[in-house]
C-alpha positions in Angstrom: 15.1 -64.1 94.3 17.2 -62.9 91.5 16.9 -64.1 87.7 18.4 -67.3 87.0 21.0 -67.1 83.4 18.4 -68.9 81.7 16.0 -67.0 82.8 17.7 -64.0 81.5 18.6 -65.2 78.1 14.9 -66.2 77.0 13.7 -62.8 77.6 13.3 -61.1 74.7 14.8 -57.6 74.5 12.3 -55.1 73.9 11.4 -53.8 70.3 9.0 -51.3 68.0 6.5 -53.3 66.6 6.9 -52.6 62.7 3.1 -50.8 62.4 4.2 -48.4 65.1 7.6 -47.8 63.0 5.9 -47.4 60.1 3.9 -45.0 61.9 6.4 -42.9 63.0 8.1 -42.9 59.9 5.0 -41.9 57.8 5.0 -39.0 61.0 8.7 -38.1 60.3 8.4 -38.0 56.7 4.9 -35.5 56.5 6.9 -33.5 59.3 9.9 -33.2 56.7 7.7 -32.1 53.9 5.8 -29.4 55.7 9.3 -28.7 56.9 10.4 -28.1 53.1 7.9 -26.4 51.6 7.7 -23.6 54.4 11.5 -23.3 53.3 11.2 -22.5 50.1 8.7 -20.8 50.8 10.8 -18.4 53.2 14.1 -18.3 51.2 12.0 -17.1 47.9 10.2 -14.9 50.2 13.5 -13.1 52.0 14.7 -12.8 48.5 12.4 -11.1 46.1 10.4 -9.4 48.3 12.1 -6.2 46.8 11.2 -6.4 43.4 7.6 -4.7 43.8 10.0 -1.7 45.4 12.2 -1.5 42.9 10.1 2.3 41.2 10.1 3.3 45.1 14.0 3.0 45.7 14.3 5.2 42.4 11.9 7.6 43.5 13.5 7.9 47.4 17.2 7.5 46.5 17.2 8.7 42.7 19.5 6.1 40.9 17.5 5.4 38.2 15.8 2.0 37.1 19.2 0.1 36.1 20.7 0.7 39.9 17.6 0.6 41.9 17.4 -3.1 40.2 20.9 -3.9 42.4 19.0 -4.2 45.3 18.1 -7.6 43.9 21.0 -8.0 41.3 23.3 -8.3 43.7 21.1 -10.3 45.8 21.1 -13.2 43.4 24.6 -12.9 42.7 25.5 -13.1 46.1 23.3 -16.4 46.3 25.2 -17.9 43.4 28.5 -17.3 45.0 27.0 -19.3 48.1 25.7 -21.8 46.4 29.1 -22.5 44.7 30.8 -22.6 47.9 27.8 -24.7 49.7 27.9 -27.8 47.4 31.3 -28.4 48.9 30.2 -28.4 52.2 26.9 -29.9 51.8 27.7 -33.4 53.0 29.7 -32.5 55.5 27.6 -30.2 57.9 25.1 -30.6 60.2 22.8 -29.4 57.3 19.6 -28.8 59.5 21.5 -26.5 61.6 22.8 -24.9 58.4 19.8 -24.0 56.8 18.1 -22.6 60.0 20.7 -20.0 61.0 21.4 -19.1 57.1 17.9 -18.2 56.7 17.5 -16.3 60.2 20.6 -14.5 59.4 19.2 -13.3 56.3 15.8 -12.5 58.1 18.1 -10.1 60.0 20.0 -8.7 57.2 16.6 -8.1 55.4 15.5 -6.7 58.7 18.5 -3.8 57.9 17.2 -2.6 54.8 14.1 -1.0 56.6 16.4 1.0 58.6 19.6 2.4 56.4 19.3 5.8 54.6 22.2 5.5 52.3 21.6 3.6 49.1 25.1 1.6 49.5 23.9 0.2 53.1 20.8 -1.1 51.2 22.6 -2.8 48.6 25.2 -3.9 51.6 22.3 -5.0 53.6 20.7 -6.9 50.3 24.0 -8.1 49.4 24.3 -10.0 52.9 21.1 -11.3 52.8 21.6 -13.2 49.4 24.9 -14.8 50.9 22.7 -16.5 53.6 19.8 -17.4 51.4 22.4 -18.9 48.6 23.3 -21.2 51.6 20.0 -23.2 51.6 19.5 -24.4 47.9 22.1 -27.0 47.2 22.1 -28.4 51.1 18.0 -28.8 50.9 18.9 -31.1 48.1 21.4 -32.9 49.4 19.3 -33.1 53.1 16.2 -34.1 51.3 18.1 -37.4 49.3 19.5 -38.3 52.8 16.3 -37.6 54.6 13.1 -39.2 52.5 13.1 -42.5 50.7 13.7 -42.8 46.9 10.1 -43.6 45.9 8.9 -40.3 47.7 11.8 -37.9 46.6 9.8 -36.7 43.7 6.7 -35.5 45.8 9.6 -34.0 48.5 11.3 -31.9 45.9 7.9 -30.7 44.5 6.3 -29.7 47.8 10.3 -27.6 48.4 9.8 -26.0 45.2 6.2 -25.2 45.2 7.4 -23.2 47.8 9.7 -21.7 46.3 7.5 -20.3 43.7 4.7 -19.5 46.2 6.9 -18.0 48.2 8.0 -15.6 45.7 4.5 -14.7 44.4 3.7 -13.7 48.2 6.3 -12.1 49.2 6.2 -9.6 45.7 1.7 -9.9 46.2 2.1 -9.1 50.0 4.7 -6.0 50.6 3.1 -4.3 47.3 -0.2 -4.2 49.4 1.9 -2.9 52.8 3.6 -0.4 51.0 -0.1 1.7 50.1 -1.1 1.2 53.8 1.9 2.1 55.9 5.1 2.3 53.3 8.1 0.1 52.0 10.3 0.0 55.3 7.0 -1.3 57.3 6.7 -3.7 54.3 10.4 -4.9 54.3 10.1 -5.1 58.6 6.9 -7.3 57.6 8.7 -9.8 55.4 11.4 -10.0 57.5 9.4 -10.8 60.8 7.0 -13.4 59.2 10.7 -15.1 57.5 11.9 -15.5 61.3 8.3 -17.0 62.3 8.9 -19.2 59.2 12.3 -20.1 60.2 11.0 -20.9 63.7 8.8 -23.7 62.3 11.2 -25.1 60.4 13.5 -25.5 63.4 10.6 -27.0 65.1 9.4 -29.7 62.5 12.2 -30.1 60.2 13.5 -34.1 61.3 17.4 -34.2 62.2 19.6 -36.2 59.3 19.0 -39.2 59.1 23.2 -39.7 59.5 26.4 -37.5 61.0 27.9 -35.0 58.8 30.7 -36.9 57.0 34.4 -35.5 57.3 36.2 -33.0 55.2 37.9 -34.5 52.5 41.6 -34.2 52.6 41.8 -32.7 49.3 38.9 -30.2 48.2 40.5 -29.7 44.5 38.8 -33.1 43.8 35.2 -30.9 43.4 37.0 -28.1 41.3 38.1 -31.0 39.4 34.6 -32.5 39.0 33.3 -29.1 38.3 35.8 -28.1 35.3 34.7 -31.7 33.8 31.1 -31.3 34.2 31.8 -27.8 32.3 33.7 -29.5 29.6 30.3 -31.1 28.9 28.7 -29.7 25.8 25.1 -30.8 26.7 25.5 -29.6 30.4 27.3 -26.4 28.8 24.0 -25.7 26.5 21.9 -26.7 29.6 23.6 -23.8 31.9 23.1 -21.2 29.2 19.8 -21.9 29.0 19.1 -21.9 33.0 21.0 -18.3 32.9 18.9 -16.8 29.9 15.6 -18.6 31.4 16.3 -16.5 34.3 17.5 -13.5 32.4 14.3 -13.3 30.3 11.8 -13.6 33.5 14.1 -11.7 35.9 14.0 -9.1 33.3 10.7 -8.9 32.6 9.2 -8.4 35.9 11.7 -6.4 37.5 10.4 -3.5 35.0 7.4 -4.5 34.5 6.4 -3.0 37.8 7.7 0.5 36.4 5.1 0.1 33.7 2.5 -0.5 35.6 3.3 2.3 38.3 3.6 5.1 34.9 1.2 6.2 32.0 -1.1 5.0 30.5 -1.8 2.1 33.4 -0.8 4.6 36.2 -1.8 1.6 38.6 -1.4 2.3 42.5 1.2 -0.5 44.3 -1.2 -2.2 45.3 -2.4 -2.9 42.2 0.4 -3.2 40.2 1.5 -6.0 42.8 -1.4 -8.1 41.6 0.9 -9.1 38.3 2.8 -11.2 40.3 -0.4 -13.2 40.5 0.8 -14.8 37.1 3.0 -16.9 39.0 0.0 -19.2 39.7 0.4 -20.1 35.8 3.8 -21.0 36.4 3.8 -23.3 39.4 0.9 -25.3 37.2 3.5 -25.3 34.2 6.3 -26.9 36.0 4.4 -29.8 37.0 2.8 -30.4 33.6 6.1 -29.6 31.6 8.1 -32.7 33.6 5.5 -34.9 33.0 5.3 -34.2 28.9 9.0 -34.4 28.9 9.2 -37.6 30.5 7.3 -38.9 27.7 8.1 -36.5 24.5 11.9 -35.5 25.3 13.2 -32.4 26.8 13.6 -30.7 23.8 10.3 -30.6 22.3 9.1 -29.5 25.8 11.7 -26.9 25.8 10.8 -25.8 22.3 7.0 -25.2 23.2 7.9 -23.3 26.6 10.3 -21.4 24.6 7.1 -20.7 22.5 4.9 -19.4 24.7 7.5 -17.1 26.6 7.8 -15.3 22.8 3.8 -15.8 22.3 3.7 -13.6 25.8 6.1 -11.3 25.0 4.5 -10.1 21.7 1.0 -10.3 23.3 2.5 -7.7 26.2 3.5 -4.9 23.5 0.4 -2.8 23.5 -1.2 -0.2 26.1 -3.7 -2.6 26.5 -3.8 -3.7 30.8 -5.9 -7.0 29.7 -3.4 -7.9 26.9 -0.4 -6.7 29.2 -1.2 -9.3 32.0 -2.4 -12.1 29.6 1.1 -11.4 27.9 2.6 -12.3 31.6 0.6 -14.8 32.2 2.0 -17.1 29.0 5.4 -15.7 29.9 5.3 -17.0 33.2 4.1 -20.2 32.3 6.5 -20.4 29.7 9.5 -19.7 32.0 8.3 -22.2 34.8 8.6 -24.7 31.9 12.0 -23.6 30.4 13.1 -24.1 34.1 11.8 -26.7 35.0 12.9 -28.9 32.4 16.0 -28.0 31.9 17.0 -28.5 35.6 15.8 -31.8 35.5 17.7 -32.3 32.3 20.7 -31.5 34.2 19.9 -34.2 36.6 19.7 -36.8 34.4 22.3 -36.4 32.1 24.7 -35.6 35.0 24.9 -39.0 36.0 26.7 -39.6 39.7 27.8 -36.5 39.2 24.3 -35.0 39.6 25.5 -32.7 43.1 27.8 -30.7 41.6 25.9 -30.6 38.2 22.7 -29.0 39.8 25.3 -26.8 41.5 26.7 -25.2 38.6 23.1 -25.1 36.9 21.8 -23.0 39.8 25.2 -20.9 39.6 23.9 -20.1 36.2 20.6 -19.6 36.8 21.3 -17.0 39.8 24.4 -15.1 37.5 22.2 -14.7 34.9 18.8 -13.4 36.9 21.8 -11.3 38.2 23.9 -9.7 35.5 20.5 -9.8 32.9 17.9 -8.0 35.3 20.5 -5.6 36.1 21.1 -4.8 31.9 17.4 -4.8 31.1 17.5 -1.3 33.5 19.4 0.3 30.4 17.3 -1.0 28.3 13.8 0.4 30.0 15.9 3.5 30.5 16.8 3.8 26.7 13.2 2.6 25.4 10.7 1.8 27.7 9.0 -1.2 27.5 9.8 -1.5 23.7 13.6 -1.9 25.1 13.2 -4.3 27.9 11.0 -6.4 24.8 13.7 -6.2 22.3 16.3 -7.5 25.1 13.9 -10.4 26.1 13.4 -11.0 22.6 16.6 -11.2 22.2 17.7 -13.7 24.7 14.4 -16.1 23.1 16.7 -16.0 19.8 19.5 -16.9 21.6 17.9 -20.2 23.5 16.4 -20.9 20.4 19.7 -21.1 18.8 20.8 -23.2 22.0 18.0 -26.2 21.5 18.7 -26.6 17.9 21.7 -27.8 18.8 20.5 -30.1 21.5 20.6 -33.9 20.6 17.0 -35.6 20.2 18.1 -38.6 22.6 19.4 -37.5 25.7 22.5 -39.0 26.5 24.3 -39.6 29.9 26.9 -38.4 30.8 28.8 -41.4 33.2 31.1 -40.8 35.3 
């Protein structure tokens, strides 16, 4: 006998009860942040895995410290060129889909470098690599505000960029200790098959958007216009100097500290030598405890103290002393982590709604200055050793230093 209308109507249609939503959105949401932080924790790993190899690509190809530091110069310039070009895409891609092929495709390209014999196919190889890589930095921020709720964004964003910096630690850590055992191509094929297994987990547990990509607007000059305003900015301006000589200094300092290690006195094997990048454990607890203190004390003391101890390390590094030498990186690194990490978030806040294309141009700065700077500092070890890479660090501390005098006490927002 079939259902009478009325009979119809009073039956309820069926629905999640709200503990079993709330359970699957507690499920989603730990999903997305294992999700993040193995991607950090690949794109950092893809990208300066080569830095422990920069003394070997000397030795093999013969270009000296200044070029064998292009294979991650241009790296990081090719991610800031990316990065400019993602932020304008950012909301209007399937940005899941995005970040997975970027960061297989640069898997592959890091794949390449094992195989070439010419030094201009590495840095070609190297080169593509960084364009994919520069793809996933502004789109992870702009997935993970779409993706997790307001109140939870914080632990998000920490969990993608404690990644980041673990990720960069074991990637330098791991290939120095492959090299010793079966050499730096087998190390490079290493890093790039354990990025693809990365990548293949984060196609498997990172949640789709939450929403559609949203269409093209008609007329893109609308984020050069924001751009060239944000850069009219003097506080933002101040801020993106200080994110390209943050990245400068540290850049810098480890890409030739690795040649000191390898030569006299230390004459460390590359196993050993790869230890250094241990310090990175200071910085990752730095970060966290600089936000918090500069929630409460202002970004520019913060700054001021980090700025600090990144000159306090850089003096305690001088002599050809190995203790003093890592204890010297160890407050550098911490330093560094601190200079970063607040004045990123500075950028944030006193962006406004313009925060997107702020943090852009930030980490445009950031990656041109690791670039152009760790590529100079090769000139400087060249022309005086570790006295020379010291006196170009030292130099760029004088410079940021100038930078935060000028820095208001109160921060002010910028509004749109």
């Amino acid at each position: 006998m079939p259902l009478s209308p009325t009979a119809t109507s009073a039956t309820p249609p069926p629905s999640t009860p709200p503990a079993t939503a709330a359970a699957d959105d507690a499920a989603r949401l730990r999903r997305a942040n294992a999700a993040l932080f193995v991607l950090g924790f690949v794109t950092f790993w893809l990208l300066y895995c080569v830095q422990p190899l920069l003394p070997l690509f000397d030795a093999e190809f013969g270009v000296g410290a200044a070029r064998s530091a292009l294979a991650l110069s241009l790296a990081t310039g090719a991610v800031a060129v990316a990065i400019a070009a993602s932020v304008v895409v950012a909301a209007h891609v399937d940005r899941r889909r995005l970040m997975v092929a970027a960061l297989a495709l640069a898997a592959l390209c890091n794949a390449a470098v094992a195989w070439v014999d010419h030094w201009g196919a590495l840095l070609a190889a190297r080169t593509a690599a960084g364009l994919c890589l520069g793809a996933v930095p502004a789109v992870a921020m702009a997935y993970v505000a779409e993706l997790v709720p307001a109140a939870r964004l914080g632990r998000s964003m920490g969990l993608y960029v404690a990644g980041t910096a673990l990720g960069g630690m074991a990637g330098r850590v791991g290939v120095a200790f492959v090299v010793e055992a079966a050499g730096w191509r087998a190390a490079i094929l290493g890093v790039s098959l354990i990025g693809l297994l990365g990548v293949g987990l984060i196609a498997w547990r990172l949640p789709r958007p939450a929403s559609a990509p949203l269409p093209l607007p008609p007329d893109l000059r609308l984020h050069l216009r924001t751009a060239i305003r944000l850069l009219r900015e003097p506080a933002l301006r101040r801020l993106y100097a200080c994110g390209a000589l943050a990245a400068g200094l540290f850049v810098t300092t480890y890409n030739y500290a690795g040649f000191r290690l390898l030569g006299a006195p230390f004459a460390l094997s590359p196993a050993q030598a790869g230890l250094i990048f241990g310090c990175y454990l200071c910085g990752v607890a730095a970060s966290s405890v600089a936000g918090g203190l500069a929630d409460r004390h202002g970004p520019r003391r913060v700054l001021t103290a980090g700025l600090g101890l990144t000159a306090l390390g850089l003096l305690v590094s001088l002599p050809a002393w190995l203790p003093g030498f890592v204890v010297g990186l160890c407050l550098l690194t911490a330093g560094f982590f601190a200079l970063h990490a607040v004045a990123s978030a500075t950028v944030s806040r006193q962006a406004g709604t313009d925060r997107r294309h702020a943090t852009a141009l930030y980490l445009l700065a950031y990656y041109i200055g690791s670039s152009v700077f760790g590529w100079l500092g090769g000139a400087c070890w060249e022309a005086g050793g570790w006295l020379g890479v010291s006196a170009a660090v030292g130099a760029m501390v004088v410079i940021f230093g100038g930078l935060i005098r000028t820095m208001p006490r109160p921060a002010s927002v910028i509004r749109s």
